[in-house]
N, C-alpha and C positions, 0 to 999 in steps of 0.2 A: 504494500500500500504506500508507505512511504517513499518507495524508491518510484513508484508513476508519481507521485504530485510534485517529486523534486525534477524527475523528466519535463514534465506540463509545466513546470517552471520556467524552466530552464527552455523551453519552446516558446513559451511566452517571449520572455526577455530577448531572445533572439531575432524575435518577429516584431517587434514593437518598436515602431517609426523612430527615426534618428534624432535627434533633436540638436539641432546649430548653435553650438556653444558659443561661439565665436563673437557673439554681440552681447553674450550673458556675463555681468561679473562674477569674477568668482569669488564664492563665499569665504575661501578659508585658503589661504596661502602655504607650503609647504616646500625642505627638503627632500628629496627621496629618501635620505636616511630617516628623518624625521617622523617622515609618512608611515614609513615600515615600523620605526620603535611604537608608534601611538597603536598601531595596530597588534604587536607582538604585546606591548604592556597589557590592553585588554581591550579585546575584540570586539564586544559587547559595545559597550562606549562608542569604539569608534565605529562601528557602523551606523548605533542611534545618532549620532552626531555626522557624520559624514558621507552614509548611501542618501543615493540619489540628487545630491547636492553638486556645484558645479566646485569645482577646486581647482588652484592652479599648485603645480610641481616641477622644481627645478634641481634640475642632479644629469650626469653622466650617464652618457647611453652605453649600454654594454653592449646590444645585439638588435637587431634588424631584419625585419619579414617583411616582404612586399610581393603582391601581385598585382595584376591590374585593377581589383576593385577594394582591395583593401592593405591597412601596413599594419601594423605589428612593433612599437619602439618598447625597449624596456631598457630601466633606468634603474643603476646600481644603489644599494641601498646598504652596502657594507657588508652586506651576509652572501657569501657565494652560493648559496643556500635559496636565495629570495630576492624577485625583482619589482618594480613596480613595473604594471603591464599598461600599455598607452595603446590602445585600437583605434585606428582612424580608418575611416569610409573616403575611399579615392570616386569610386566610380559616379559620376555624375557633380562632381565637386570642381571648382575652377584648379586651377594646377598648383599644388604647394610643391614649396621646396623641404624636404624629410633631411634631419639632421644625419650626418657620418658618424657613425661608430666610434667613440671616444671625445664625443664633442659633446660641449655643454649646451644643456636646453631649457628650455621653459616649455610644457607642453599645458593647458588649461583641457577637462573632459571631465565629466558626468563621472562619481565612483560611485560603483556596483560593488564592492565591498573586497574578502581577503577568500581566495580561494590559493593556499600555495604561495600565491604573491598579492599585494594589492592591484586592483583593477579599474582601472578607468577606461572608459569607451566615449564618440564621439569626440574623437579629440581634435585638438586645434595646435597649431605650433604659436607660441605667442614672440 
């Protein structure tokens, strides 16, 4: 039982329109390091406080996924262990420029909460 409503969840969220950060302030400013300790300190908290909210994050990108309709940045947060995950939607989007691997950023996106790593989706380069 519980494993279909966390599927039907998790279908949900997947399917459920993008929403353009990019002209939203973001509520809550953060390191990447910082972002991962608030979440490692207690989980709880920081998602009452932090899902579904716009947030911006600034830290080192470790690694990079792209295809044509979406990218993938994740942002070091000190633990080799745990990244912060940044999803941004390409396809139908004007053309951004995606940060290089070992380059400092500012990403602003919607967090979905700590699955492994922190998660933020619709993202924007700031």
């Amino acid at each position: 039982m519980m494993l279909s409503v966390g599927f039907g969840f998790a279908f949900y969220l997947y399917n459920k329109p993008h929403r353009d950060t990019s002209a939203i302030k973001a509520e809550f400013s953060f390191d990447a390091r910082d972002l991962y300790t608030e979440y490692r300190r207690n989980e709880t908290a920081a998602d009452k406080k932090l899902v579904d909210k716009v947030i911006e994050v600034r830290g080192t990108v470790s690694d990079m996924r792209q295809n044509d309709s979406t990218a993938d940045i994740q942002l070091n947060t000190g633990d080799p262990q745990a990244t912060i995950s940044c999803s941004f939607l390409l396809a139908g989007q004007k053309k951004i420029s995606l940060p290089l691997k070992g380059g400092l950023v500012k990403i602003k996106g919607k967090c979905t909460g700590f699955l492994e790593d922190v998660n933020l989706v619709d993202c924007v380069v700031e």
